[in-house]
KETIRO-864180 format. One record per residue (C-alpha): residue in three letters; y, x, z. Coordinates in steps of 0.001 Angstrom, whole numbers, plus 500000, padded with zeros to 6 digits. Example, Ala and Ser with C-alpha at 12.3 -4.5 7.8 and 13.67 -1.06 7.14 Angstrom:
BEGIN
<resn = Ala, c2 = 495500, c1 = 512300, c3 = 507800>
<resn = Ser, c2 = 498940, c1 = 513670, c3 = 507140>
END
This chain:
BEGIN
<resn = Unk, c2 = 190592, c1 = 531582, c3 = 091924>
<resn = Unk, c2 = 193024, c1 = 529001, c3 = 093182>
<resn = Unk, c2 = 196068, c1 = 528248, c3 = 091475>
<resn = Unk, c2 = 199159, c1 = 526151, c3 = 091613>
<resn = Unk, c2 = 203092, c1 = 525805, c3 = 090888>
<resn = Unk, c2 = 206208, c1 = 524283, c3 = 092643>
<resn = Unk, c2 = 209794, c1 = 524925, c3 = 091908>
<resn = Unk, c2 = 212557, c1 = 525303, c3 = 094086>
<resn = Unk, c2 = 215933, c1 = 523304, c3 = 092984>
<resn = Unk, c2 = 219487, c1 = 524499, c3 = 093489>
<resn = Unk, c2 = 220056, c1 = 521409, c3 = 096044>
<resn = Unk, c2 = 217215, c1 = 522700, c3 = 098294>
<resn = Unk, c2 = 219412, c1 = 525650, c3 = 099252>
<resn = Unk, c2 = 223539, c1 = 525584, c3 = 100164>
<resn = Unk, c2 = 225413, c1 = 527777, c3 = 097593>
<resn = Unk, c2 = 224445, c1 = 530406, c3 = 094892>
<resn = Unk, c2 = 221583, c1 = 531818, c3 = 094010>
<resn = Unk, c2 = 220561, c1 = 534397, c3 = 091195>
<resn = Unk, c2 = 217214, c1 = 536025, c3 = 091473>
<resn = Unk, c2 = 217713, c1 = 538467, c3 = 088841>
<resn = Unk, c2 = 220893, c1 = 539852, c3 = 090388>
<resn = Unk, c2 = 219735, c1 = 539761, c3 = 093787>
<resn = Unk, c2 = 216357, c1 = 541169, c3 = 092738>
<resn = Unk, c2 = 217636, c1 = 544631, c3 = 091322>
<resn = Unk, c2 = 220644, c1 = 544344, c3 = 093390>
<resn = Unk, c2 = 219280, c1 = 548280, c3 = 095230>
<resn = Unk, c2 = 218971, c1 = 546883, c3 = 098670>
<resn = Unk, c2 = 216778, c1 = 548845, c3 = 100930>
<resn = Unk, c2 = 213985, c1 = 546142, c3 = 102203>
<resn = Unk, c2 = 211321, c1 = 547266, c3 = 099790>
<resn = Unk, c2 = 211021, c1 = 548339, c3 = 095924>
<resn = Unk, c2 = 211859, c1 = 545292, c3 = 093401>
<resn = Unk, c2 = 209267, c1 = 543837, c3 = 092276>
<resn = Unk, c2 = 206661, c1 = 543986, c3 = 089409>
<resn = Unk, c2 = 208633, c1 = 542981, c3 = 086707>
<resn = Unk, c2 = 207368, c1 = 541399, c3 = 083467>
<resn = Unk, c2 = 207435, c1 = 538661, c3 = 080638>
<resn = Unk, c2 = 210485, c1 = 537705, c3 = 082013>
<resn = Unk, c2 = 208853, c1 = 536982, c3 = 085425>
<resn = Unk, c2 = 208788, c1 = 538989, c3 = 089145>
<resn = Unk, c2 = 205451, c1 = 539349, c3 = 090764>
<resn = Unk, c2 = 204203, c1 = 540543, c3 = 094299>
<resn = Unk, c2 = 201642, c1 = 539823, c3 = 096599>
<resn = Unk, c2 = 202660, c1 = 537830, c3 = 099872>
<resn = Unk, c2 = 200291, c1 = 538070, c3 = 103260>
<resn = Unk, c2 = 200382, c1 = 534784, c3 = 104271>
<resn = Unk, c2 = 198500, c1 = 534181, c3 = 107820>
<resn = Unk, c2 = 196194, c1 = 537133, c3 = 106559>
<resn = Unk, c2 = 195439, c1 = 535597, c3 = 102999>
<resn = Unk, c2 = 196601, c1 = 537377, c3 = 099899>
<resn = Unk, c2 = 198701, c1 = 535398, c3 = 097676>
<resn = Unk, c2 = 199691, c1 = 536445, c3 = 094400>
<resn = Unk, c2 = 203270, c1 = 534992, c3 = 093327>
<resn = Unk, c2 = 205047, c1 = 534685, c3 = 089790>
<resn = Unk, c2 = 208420, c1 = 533941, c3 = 090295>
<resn = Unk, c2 = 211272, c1 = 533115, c3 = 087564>
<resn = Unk, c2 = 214848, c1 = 531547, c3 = 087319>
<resn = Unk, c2 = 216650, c1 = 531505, c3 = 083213>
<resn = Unk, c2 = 219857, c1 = 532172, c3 = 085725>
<resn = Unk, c2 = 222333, c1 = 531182, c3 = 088037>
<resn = Unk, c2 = 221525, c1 = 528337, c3 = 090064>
<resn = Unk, c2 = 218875, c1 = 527120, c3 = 087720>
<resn = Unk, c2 = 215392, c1 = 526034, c3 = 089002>
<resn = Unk, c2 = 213392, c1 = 528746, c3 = 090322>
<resn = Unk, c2 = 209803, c1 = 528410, c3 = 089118>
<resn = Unk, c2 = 206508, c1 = 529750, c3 = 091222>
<resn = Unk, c2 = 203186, c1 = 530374, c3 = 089973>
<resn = Unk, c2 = 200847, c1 = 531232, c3 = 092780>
<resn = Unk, c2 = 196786, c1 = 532389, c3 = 092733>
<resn = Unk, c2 = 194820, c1 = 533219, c3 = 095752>
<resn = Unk, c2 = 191367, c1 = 533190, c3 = 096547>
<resn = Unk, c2 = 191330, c1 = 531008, c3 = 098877>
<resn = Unk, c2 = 193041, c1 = 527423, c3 = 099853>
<resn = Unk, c2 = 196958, c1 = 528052, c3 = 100814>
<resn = Unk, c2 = 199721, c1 = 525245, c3 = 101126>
<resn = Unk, c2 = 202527, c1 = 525576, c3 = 098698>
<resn = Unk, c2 = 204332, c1 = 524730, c3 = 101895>
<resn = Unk, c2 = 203904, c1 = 528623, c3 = 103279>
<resn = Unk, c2 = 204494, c1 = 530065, c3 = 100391>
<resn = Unk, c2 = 207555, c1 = 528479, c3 = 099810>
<resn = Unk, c2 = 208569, c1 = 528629, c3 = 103557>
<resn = Unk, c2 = 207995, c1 = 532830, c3 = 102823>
<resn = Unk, c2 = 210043, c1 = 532844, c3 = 099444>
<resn = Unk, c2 = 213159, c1 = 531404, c3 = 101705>
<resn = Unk, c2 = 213105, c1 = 533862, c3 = 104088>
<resn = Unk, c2 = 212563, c1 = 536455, c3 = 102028>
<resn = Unk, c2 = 215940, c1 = 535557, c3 = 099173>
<resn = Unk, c2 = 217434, c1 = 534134, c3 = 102471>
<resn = Unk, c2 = 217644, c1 = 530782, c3 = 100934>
<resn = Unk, c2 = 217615, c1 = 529157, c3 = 104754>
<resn = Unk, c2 = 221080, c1 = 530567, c3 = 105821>
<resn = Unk, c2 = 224494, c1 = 528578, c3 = 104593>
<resn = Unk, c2 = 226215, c1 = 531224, c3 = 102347>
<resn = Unk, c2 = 228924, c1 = 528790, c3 = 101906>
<resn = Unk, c2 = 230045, c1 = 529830, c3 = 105319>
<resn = Unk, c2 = 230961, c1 = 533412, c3 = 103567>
<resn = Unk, c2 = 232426, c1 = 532070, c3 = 100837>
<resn = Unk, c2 = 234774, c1 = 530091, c3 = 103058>
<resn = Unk, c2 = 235289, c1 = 533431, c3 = 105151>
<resn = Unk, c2 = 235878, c1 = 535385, c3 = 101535>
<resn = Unk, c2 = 238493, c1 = 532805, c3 = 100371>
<resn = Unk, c2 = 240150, c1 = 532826, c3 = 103742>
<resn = Unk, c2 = 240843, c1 = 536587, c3 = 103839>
<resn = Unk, c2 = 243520, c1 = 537739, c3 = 101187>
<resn = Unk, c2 = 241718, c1 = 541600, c3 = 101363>
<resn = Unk, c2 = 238609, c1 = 539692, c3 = 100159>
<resn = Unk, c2 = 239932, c1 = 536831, c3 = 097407>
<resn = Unk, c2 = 238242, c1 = 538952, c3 = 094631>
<resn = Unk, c2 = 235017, c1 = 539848, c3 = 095700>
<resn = Unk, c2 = 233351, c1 = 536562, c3 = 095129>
<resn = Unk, c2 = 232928, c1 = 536119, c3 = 091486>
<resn = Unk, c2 = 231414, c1 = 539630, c3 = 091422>
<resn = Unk, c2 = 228765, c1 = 538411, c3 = 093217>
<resn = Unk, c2 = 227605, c1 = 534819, c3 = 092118>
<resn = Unk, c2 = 224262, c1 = 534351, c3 = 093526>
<resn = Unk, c2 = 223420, c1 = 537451, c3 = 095213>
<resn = Unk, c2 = 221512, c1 = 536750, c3 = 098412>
<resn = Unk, c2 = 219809, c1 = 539080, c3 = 100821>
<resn = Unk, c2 = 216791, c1 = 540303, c3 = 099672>
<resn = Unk, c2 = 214465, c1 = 540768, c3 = 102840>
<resn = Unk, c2 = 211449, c1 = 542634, c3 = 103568>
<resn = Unk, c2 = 207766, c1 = 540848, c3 = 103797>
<resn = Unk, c2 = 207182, c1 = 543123, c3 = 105969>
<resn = Unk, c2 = 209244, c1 = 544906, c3 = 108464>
<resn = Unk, c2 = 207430, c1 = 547959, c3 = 109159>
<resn = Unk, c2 = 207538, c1 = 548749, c3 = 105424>
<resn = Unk, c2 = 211493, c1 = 548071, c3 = 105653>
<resn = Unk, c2 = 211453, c1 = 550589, c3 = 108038>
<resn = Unk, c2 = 209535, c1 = 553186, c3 = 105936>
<resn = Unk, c2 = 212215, c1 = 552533, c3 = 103383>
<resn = Unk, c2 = 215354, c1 = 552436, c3 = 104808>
<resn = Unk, c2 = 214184, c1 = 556178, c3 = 106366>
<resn = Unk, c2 = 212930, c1 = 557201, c3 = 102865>
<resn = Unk, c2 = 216041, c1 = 555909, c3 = 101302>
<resn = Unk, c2 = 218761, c1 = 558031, c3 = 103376>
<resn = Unk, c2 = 220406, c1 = 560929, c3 = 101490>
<resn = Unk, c2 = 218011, c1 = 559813, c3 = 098502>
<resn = Unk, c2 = 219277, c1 = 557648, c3 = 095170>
<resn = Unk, c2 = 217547, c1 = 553896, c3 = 094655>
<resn = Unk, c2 = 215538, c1 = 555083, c3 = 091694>
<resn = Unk, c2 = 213802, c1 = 558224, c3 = 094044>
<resn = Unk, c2 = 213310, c1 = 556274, c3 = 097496>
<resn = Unk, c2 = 211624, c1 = 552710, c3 = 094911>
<resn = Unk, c2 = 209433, c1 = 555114, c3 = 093156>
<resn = Unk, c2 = 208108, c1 = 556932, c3 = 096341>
<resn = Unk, c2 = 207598, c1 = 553669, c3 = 098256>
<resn = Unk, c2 = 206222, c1 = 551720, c3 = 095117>
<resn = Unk, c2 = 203811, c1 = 555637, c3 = 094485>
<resn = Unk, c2 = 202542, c1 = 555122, c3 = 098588>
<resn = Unk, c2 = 201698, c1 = 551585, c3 = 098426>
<resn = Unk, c2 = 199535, c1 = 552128, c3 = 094779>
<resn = Unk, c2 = 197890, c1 = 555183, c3 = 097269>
<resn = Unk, c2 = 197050, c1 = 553753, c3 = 100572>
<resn = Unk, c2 = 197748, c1 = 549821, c3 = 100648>
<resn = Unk, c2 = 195521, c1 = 547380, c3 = 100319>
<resn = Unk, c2 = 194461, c1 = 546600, c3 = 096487>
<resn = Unk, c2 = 194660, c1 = 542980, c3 = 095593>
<resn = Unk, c2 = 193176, c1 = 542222, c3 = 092140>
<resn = Unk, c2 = 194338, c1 = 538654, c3 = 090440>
<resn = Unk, c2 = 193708, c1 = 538078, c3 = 086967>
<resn = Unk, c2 = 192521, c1 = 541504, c3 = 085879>
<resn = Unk, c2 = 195514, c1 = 543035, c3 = 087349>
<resn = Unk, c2 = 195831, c1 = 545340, c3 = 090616>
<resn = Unk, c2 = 198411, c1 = 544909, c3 = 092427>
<resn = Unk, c2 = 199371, c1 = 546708, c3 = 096732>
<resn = Unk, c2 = 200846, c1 = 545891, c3 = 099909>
<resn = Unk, c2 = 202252, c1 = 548349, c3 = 102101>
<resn = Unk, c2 = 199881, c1 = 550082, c3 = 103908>
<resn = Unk, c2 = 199926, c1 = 548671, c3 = 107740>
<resn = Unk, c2 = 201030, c1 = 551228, c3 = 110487>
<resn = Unk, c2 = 197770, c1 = 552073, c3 = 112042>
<resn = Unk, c2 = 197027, c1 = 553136, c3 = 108124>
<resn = Unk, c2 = 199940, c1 = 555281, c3 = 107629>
<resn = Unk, c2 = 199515, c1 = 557305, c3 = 110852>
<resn = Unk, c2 = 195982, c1 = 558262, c3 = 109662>
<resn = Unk, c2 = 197174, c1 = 559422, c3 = 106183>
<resn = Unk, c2 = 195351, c1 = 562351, c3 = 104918>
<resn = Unk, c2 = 197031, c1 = 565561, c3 = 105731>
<resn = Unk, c2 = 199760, c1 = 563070, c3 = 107367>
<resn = Unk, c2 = 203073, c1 = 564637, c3 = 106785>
<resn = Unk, c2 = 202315, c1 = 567179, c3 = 104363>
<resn = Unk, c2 = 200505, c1 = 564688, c3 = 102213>
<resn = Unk, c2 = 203301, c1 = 562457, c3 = 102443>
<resn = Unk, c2 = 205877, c1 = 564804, c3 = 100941>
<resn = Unk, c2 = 203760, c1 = 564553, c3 = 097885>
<resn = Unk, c2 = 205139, c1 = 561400, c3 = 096982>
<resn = Unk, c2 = 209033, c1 = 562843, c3 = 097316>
<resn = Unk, c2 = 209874, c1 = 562194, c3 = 100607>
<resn = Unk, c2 = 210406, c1 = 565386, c3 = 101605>
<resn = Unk, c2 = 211423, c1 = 566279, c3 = 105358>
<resn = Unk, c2 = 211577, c1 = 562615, c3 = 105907>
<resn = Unk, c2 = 207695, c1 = 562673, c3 = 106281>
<resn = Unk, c2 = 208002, c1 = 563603, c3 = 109760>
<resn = Unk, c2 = 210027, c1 = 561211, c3 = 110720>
<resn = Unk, c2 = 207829, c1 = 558421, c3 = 108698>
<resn = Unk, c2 = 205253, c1 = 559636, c3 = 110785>
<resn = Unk, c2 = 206728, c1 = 560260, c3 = 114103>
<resn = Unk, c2 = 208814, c1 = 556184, c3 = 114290>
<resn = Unk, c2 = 205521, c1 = 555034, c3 = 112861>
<resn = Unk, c2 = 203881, c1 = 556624, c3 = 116219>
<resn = Unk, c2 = 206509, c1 = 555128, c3 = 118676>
<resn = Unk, c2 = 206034, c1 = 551504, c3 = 116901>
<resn = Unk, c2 = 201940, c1 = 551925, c3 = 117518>
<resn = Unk, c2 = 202818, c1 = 552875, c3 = 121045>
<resn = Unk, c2 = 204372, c1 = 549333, c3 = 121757>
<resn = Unk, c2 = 202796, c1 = 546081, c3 = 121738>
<resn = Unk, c2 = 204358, c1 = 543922, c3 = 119504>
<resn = Unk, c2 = 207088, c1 = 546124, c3 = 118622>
<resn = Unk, c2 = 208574, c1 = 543704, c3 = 115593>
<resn = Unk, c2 = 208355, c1 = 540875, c3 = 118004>
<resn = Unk, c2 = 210343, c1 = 542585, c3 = 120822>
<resn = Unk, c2 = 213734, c1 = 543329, c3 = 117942>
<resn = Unk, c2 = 212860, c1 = 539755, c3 = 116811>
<resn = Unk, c2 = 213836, c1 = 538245, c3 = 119942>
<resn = Unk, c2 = 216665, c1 = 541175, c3 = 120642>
<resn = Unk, c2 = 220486, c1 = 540496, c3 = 120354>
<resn = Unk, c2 = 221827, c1 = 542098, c3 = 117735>
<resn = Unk, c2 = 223475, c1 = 545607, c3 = 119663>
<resn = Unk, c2 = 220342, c1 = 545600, c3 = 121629>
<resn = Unk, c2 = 217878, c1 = 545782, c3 = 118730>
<resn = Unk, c2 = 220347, c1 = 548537, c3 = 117205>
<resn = Unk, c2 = 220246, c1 = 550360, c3 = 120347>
<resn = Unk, c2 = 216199, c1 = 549790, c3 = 120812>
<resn = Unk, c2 = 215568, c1 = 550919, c3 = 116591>
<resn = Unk, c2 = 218208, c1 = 553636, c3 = 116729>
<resn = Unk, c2 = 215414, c1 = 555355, c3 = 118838>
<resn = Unk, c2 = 213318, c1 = 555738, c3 = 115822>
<resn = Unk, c2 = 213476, c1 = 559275, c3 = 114331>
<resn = Unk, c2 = 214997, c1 = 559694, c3 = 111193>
<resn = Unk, c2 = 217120, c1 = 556506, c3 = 111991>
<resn = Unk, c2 = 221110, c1 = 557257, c3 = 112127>
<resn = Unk, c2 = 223629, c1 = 554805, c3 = 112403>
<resn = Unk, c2 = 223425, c1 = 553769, c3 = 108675>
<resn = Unk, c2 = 219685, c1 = 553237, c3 = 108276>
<resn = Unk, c2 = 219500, c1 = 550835, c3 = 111998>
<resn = Unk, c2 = 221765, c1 = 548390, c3 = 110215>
<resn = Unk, c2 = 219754, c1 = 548523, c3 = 106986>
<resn = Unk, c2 = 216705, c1 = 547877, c3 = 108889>
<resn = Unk, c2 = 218337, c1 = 545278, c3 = 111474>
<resn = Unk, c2 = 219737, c1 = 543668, c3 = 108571>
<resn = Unk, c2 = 216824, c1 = 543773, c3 = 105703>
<resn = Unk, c2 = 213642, c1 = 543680, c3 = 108539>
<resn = Unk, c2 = 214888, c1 = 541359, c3 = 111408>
<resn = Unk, c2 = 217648, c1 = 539368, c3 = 109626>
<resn = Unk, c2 = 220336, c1 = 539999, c3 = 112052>
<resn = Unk, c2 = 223230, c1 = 539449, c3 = 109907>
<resn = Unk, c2 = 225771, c1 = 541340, c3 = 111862>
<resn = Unk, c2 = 224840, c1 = 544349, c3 = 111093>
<resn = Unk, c2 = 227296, c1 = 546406, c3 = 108866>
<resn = Unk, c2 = 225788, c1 = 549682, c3 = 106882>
<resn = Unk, c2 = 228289, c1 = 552203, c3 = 106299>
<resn = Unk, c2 = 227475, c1 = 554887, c3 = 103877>
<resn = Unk, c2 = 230300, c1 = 556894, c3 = 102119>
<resn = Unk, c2 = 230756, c1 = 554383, c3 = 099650>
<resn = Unk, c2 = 231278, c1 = 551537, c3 = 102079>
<resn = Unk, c2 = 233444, c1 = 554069, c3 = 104059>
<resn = Unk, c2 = 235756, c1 = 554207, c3 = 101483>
<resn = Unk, c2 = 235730, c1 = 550600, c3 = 100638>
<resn = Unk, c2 = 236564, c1 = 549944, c3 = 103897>
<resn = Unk, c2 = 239231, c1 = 552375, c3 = 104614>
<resn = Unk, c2 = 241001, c1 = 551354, c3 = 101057>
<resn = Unk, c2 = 240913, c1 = 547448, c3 = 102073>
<resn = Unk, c2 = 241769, c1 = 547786, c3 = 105859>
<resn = Unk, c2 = 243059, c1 = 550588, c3 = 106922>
<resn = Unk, c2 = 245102, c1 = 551806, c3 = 104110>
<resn = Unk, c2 = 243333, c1 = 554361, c3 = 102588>
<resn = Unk, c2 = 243160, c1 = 556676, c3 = 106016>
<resn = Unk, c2 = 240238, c1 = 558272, c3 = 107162>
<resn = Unk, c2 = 238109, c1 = 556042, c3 = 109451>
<resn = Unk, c2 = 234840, c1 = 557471, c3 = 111313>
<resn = Unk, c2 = 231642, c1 = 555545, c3 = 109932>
<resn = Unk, c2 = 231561, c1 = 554177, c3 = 114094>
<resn = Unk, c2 = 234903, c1 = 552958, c3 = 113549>
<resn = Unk, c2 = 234339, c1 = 550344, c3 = 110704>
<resn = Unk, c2 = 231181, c1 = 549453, c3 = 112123>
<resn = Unk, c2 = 233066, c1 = 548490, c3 = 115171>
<resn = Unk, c2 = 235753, c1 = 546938, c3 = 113101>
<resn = Unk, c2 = 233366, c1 = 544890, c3 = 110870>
<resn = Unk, c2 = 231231, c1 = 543529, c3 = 114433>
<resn = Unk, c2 = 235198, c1 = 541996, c3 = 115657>
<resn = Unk, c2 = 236104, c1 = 541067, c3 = 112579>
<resn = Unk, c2 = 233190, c1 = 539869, c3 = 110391>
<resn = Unk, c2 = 230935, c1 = 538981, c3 = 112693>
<resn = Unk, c2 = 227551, c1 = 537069, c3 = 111088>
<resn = Unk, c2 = 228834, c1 = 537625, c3 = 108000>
<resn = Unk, c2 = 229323, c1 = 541348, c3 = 108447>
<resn = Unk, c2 = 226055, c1 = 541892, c3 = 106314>
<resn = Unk, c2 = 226679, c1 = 540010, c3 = 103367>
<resn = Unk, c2 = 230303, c1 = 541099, c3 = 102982>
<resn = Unk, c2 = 229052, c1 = 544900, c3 = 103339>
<resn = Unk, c2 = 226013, c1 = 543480, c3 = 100385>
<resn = Unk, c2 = 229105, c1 = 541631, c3 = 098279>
<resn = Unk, c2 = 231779, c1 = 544295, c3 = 098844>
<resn = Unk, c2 = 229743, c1 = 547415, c3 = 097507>
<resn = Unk, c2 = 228315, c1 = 545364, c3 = 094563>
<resn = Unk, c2 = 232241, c1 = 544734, c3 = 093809>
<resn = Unk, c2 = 233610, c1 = 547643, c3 = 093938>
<resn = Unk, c2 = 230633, c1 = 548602, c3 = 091411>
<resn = Unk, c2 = 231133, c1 = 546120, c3 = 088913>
<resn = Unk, c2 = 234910, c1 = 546088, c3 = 089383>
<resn = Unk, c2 = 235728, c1 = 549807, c3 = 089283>
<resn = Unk, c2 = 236796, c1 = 550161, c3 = 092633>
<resn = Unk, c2 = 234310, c1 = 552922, c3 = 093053>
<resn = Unk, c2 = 235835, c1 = 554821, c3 = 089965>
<resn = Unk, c2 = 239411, c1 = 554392, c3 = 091963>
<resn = Unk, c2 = 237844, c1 = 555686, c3 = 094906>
<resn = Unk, c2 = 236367, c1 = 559309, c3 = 093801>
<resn = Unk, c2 = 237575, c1 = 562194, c3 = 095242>
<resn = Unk, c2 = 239962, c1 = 563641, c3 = 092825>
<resn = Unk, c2 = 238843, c1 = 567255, c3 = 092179>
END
């Protein structure tokens, strides 16, 4: 077994970051993960070796530390390279903050959200899987059944005396046992068939992730929304989570009303309507002020304000 450590510094990165908050922050990439000691685990693929990662930060803006074990040689390099992209830790959030303090609407919804960063997928197939899973479900239902699926079918990595999954790889999934009926074991109800069925029309492509890689941003949501079980909503979770295009904007009820009671006065607005407001008038920072807007109204009580009164 091959081990090592490295920390990343708050001057590596430009503005916040909280691990922690961004960590349990219910965005749609992939379950949190293993938590424990005060510490987040998960195994990372890394140019098809398995690397075990401990990651920890005592808070806000403090030094991120990494523990890392792997059976074979790996350069801290990659596996730091990985942690960036997947906390987002490349992209200039300052820009947002200077778009947040520029826009009157927005001059609160900052200090709700000190550190939070996008929290991407490893992998976006499994992104996929989830963001499907996690429509008309709650975060604690659509976690467990992804978390129950990997523990099933992914591949086992054992470090330490502990066993720990990936995400079982498409040309797995398909070939589940009893496919979508065995699937709804694990609580995903009728979505199974449409796990199944997107996971069919990715197979059917070569280099399917590479093609909405290279995709503008309305052309990869026109090319994903093709995917079954894959509304409006869940493209933009999966643009946003698994390809990192920023524009993208997922509206939900929640983010309907935000919306409405910030721009448009509290009148009703069609879920197509503030995603075409939020492309003109957000732009790349569309998905972090959807991520920083919901998490405000949250913490702030907006969301209390904005319950239907019975």
């Amino acid at each position: 077994m091959i081990s090592g450590h490295f920390t990343i510094e708050n001057n590596e990165y430009f503005g916040d970051f909280d691990l922690s908050l961004t960590m349990n922050s219910g965005q749609t990439s992939q379950p949190p993960w293993i938590y424990d000691n005060s510490k987040y685990y998960e195994v990372l693929k890394l140019d098809d070796v398995n690397v075990l990662v401990e990651v920890s930060q005592e808070g806000l803006n403090e030094d991120v530390s990494v523990n890392y074990y792997s059976d074979e040689d790996v350069d801290c390099d990659i596996i730091r390279d990985k942690l960036f992209h997947i906390f987002d830790l490349n992209y200039d959030i300052t820009e947002v903050y200077d778009y947040l303090d520029n826009n009157h609407e927005l001059k609160d919804v900052y200090k709700f959200n000190k550190g939070l960063r996008l929290f991407k997928a490893q992998f976006p197939y499994e992104c996929i899987i989830s963001s499907i899973c996690s429509a008309n479900n709650s975060i604690k239902r659509w976690t467990k059944s992804i978390s129950d699926i990997r523990i099933a079918y992914g591949e086992e990595v054992k470090v330490n005396g502990k066993k720990y999954h990936l995400f079982p790889k498409e040309e797995v999934f398909v070939d589940l046992p009893d496919t979508c009926e065995g699937l709804k074991a694990f609580g995903v109800g009728y979505r199974s068939t449409y796990m199944i069925n997107s996971t069919e029309v990715i197979l059917s492509e070569n280099d399917y992730h590479k093609t909405i890689d290279k995709l503008s941003y309305y052309q990869a949501f026109n090319k994903i929304s093709q995917l079954e079980g894959v509304g409006p909503k869940v493209a933009d979770c999966i643009l946003l989570y698994g390809y990192n295009k920023h524009e993208a904007y997922p509206v939900d009820v929640w983010i309907n009303r935000i919306t409405t009671y910030l721009y448009f006065k509290g009148e009703k607005a069609s879920n197509k309507k503030i995603m075409s407001f939020a492309q003109e008038h957000f732009g790349e920072y569309a998905g972090y002020i959807q991520l920083y807007l919901f998490n405000y109204a949250r913490l702030s009580g907006l969301t209390e304000k904005l319950k239907p009164r019975k």
